[in-house]
N, C-alpha and C positions, 0 to 999 in steps of 0.2 A: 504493500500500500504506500511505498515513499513517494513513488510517483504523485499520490493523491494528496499527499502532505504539503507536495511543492507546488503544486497546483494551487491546492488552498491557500498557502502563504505566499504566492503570487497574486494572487485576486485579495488576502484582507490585511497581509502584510504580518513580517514575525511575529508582531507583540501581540496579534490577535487571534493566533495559531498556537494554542498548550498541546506540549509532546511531553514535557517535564515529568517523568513519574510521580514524584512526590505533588506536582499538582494534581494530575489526572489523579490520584490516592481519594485529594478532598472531591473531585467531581464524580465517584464511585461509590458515592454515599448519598441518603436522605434520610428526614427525620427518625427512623429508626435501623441507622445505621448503614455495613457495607452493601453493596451491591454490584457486582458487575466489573467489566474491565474495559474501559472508551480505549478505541486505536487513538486519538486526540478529540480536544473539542477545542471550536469556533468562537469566536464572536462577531458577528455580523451587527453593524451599526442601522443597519436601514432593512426597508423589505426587500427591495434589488436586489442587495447583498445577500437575503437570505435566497431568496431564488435560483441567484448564479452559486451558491452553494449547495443548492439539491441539484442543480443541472450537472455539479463536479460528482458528487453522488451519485447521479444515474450512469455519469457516463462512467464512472471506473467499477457499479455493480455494489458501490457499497447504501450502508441501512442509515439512516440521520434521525438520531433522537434529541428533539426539542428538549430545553431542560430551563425551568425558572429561576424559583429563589432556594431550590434545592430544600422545602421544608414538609414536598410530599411524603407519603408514609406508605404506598402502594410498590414502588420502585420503579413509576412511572418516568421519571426525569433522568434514571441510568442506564449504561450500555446494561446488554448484558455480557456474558462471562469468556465469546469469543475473541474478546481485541480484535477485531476489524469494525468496529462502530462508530460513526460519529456523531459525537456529542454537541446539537447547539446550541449555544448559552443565549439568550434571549435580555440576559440584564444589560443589551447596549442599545437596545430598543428603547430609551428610556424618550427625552427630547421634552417638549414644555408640556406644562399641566393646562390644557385650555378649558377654563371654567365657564360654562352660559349657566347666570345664575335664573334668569329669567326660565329659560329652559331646564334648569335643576340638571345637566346633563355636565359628566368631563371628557374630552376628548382627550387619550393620552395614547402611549408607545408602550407592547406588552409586556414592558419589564421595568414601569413603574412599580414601586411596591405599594399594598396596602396604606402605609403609614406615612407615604411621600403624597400619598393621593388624598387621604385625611388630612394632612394639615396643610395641603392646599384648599381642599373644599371649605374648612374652618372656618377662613378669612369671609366666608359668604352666608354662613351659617346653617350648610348642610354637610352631609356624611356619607360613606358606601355603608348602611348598619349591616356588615357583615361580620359579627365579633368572632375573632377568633385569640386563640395561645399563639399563633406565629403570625410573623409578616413576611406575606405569600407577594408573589407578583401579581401582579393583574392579568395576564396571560397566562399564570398556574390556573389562577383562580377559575377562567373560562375555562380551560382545557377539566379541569376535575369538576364543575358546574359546585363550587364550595356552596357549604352552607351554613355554619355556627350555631352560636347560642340564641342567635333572634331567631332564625328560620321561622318559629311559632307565627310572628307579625309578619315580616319584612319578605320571607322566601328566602333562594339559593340564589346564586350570581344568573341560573336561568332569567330570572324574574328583573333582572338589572341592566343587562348587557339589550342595548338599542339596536347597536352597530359594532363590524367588527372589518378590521383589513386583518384577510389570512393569503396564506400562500399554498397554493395546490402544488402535487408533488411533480406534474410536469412543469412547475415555474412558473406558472400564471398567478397573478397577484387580484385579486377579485375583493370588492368591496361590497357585504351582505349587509343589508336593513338600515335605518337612514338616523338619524338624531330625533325623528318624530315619534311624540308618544302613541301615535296608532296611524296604522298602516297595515294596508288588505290588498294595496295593489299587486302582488305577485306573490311564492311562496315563498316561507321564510326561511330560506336555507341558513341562515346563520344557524339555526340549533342544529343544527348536521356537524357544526363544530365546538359547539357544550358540551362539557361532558366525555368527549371525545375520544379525551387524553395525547392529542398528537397524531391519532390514526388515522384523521380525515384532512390534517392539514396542520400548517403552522400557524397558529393567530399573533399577527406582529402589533396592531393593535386595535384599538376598539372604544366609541361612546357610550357611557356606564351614566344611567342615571341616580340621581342623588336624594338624598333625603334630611329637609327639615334635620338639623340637629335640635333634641329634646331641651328644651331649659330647665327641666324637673327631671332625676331620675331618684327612686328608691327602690331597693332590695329586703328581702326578708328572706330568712333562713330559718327553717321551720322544724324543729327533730321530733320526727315521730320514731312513735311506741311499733310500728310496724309496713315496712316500704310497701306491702300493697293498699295502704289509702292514698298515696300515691297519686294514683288515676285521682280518685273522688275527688281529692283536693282541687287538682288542676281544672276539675269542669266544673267545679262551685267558682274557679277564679275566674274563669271565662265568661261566666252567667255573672259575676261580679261586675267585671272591671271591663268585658266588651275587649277595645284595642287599646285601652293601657299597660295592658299584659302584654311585655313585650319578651319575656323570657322562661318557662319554666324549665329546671334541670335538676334533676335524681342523682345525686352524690352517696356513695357507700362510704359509711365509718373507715373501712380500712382505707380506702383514698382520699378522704381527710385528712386522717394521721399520718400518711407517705407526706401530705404537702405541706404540713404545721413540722415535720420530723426534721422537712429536708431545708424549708426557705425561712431564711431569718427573719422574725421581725413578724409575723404573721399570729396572731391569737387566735384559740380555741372559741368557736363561736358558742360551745355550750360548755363550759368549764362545771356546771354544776349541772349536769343531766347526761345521761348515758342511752342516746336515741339510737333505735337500730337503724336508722336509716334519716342522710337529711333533705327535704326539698327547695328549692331555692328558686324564688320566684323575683321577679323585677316591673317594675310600675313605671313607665316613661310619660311624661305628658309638656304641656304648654307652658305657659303665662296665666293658662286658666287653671291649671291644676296644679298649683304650686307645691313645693315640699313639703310643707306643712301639712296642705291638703292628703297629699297623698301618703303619708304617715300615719295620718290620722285613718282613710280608709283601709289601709292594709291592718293596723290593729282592728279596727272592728270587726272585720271580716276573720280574724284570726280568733278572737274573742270566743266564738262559738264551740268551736273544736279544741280549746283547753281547758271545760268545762270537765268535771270529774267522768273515768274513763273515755275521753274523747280521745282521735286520734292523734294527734298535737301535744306533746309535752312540755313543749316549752317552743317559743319565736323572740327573736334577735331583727329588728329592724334599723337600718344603715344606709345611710347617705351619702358615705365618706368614698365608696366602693373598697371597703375592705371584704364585703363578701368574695367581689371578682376576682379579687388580689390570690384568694385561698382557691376558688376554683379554678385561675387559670395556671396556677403553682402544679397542681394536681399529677400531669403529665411525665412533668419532670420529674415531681419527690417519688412517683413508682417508679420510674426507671432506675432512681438511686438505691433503688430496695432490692433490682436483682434485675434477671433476664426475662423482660418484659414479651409476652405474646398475646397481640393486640387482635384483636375482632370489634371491626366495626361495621355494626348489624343495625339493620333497622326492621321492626316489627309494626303492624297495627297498636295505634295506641292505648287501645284496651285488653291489648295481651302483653303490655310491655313486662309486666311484674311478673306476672307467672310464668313470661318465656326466663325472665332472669333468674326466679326463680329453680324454674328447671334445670339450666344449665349448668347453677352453682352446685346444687344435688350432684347433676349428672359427674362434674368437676372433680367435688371432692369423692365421690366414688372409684373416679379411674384414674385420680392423678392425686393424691393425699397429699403430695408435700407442695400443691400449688401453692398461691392464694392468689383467691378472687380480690383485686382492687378495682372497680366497676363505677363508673358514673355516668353522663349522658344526660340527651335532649328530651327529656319524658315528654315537651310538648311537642315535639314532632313523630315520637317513637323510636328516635334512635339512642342507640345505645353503643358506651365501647369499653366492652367487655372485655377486660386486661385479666392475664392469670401472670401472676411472676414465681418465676424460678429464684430460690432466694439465695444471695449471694455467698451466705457459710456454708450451702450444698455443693460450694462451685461451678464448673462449666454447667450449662444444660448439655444435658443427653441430645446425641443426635437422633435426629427425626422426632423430639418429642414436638416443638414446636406447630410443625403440621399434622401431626397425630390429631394434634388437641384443635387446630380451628376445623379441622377433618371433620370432626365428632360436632362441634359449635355448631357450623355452619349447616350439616348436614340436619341437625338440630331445627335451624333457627328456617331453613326453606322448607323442608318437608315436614317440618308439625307445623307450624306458623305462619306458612306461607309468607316468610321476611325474605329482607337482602342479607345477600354476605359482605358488600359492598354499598355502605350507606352514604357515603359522602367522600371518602379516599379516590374513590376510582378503583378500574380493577386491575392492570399494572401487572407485570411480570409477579407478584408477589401473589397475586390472585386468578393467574388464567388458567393453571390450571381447574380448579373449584369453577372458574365461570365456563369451561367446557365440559365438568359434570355435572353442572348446577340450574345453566340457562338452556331453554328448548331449543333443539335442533332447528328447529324452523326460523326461531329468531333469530341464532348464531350463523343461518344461512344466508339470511336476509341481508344482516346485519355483512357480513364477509361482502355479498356484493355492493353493496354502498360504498365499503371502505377501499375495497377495487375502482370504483369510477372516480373516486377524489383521488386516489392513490398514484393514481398513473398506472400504466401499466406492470412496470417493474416496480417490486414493492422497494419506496423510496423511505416510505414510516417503517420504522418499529411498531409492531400492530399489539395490541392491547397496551 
């Protein structure tokens, strides 16, 4: 492949051509850790660039994997373990932040990051409310259709993304759906490259609408006597509060205490109650719902259910966001607990407790020295069902890892009819499971799609 090397660094020049092992090392990794072996990776500042870079790709036979802020957790942004793959980096895609505030819309480059694109909307008094623990690109973000802790109100990056410039794999640069907020004149193939992950094309970038930022937010943290009132909770707050309820999420005791163990400075939200389980809801609103206000309804609403035997032990309301601080800690303090195998599942939202329930059964039965550390989007159904392998066991055993989401997953689609694949994407990390998991008809379907965007020689890394 030297040939294709000098190729490349003729068309973007040395400094934007990595051969260096020890870099390609960091670009052989995401959020949970290694992956794969890139022959080099790119950076293309423009979409031209990226274009005449899959044109170097088809003609020399080799595979081109887009890659963003590298904070996926599917091992969609890595080569894999051949070393002949080329890796594009997308973070030079960046260029100015163009704000129409009248239009609530940003026009940017796909490897702005989340948090470059918030504190430019700031200035105008909107936001993308997509909350997440990492700052992803804005081109991640479309490629895996992200979703967070608001999805309850807000939705997934589906629900955001107006417009997008992507790059087809024979080179063609096409611009799908327009800055307008409704449009029926043609089909909208931009969702052909949501969710995608890379398969149907490169997105270099894209108009993202914006949202009112809140001038009121509070949180409450709720510890109940037992995680299947869960559900009741969440549809009393909805019957409550309408679209103030901008977040509800299910936190397990044990990933609690991984995020109070591992992150300094962090306090125990129920230092005098020992809840099996806590929920953790958030109240956003206006000038008309001010914090007081909203304080004040979330205690009343809570009042009910800490009546003697009610489900509610004890609630903690907060306007500081020290709630967020502990649950976006979360992540991290399990990973410091040991060898983390993640499942991120989503179920109907009235089976979310009893699928987690079952799992954790199912869990401690065939694997005893796990442990389940488990929290998740109770208001949308999704859940990420962590088991760690604990660190004074040493290495994890080989194969236990996919033993165990084997059993999950197999779990969580065929009783439940869930995904194995909630909001990650499904990624080298998951294709196999999504070729025993998803219908042959879809998977056929689906194959031909990714064939007529693909070009003919496959120029994506496919799932």
């Amino acid at each position: 492949m030297e040939p294709l090397i000098t190729a490349l660094t003729a068309l973007l020049g040395p400094k934007h051509v990595i051969v260096d092992p020890h870099d390609l090392a960091g670009l052989a990794r995401d959020g949970r850790g290694a992956f794969g072996r890139p022959l080099c990776a790119v950076r293309p500042a423009t979409a031209a660039l990226v274009a005449c870079v899959l044109q170097l790709c088809r003609d020399f036979g080799a595979v081109a994997v887009p890659r963003g802020a590298g904070t996926g957790l599917s091992g969609g942004g890595c080569a894999d373990d051949s070393g002949s793959q080329i890796v594009i980096l997308t973070d030079g895609l960046g260029g100015a932040i163009a704000i129409n505030a009248a239009n609530r819309t940003a026009t940017i480059g796909a490897g702005v990051r989340l948090s470059a694109l918030n504190a430019a909307a700031r200035d105008h008094g909107l936001f993308l409310p997509i909350d997440l623990g990492a700052d992803p690109s804005i081109g991640g973000m479309i490629a895996t259709n992200t979703g967070g802790a608001r999805l309850l109100l807000h939705g997934d990056m589906r629900r955001h993304v107006r417009a997008i410039e992507v790059v087809l794999g024979d080179s063609d640069i096409v611009q799908l759906g327009s800055p307008l907020w409704k449009d029926n004149s043609a089909l909208d193939l931009k969702q052909m490259f949501i969710g995608a992950g890379g398969a149907t094309g490169i997105v270099t970038g894209a108009t993202i609408s914006l949202t009112p930022l809140p001038r009121h937010q509070v949180t409450a943290m709720l510890a109940l006597a037992d995680a299947r009132s869960a559900v009741d909770l969440l549809l009393s707050a909805e019957r409550q509060f309408g679209t103030l309820l901008t977040a509800f999420e299910g936190l397990s005791m044990s990933a609690v205490e991984a995020a109070l163990d591992h992150v300094p400075g962090l306090t125990p939200p129920f230092p005098h109650a020992q809840p099996g389980y806590i929920a953790m809801l958030e109240l956003s609103g206006n000038a008309v719902c001010d914090t007081a206000t909203l304080e004040n309804a979330l205690a009343e609403w809570c009042a009910p259910f800490m009546q003697a035997e009610g489900p509610v032990l004890d609630a903690v309301v907060d306007s500081g966001g020290r709630h967020w601080a502990i649950r976006h800690a979360i992540p991290e303090g399990i990973r410091h607990r040991g060898s983390v195998i993640a499942c991120d599942i989503a179920v109907r939202r009235g089976d979310i407790m009893t699928c987690r329930a079952h799992l954790s059964t199912e869990a401690a039965a065939r694997w005893p020295d796990l442990a389940v550390h488990d929290f998740g989007h109770v208001g949308d159904g999704g859940l990420h069902f962590n088991l760690v392998w604990p660190h004074r066991l040493g290495s994890i055993p080989p194969g236990l890892a996919e033993a165990v989401r084997t059993c999950v997953f197999d779990i969580v689609v065929r009783h439940y009819g869930g995904s194995f694949s909630a909001e990650h994407g499904v990624g080298p990390r998951n294709i196999d499971h999504y070729r025993r998991l998803t219908p042959a008809a879809t998977q056929r379907l689906s194959a031909r799609i990714v064939e007529q965007f693909s070009a003919a020689n496959a120029t994506f890394k496919q799932g």
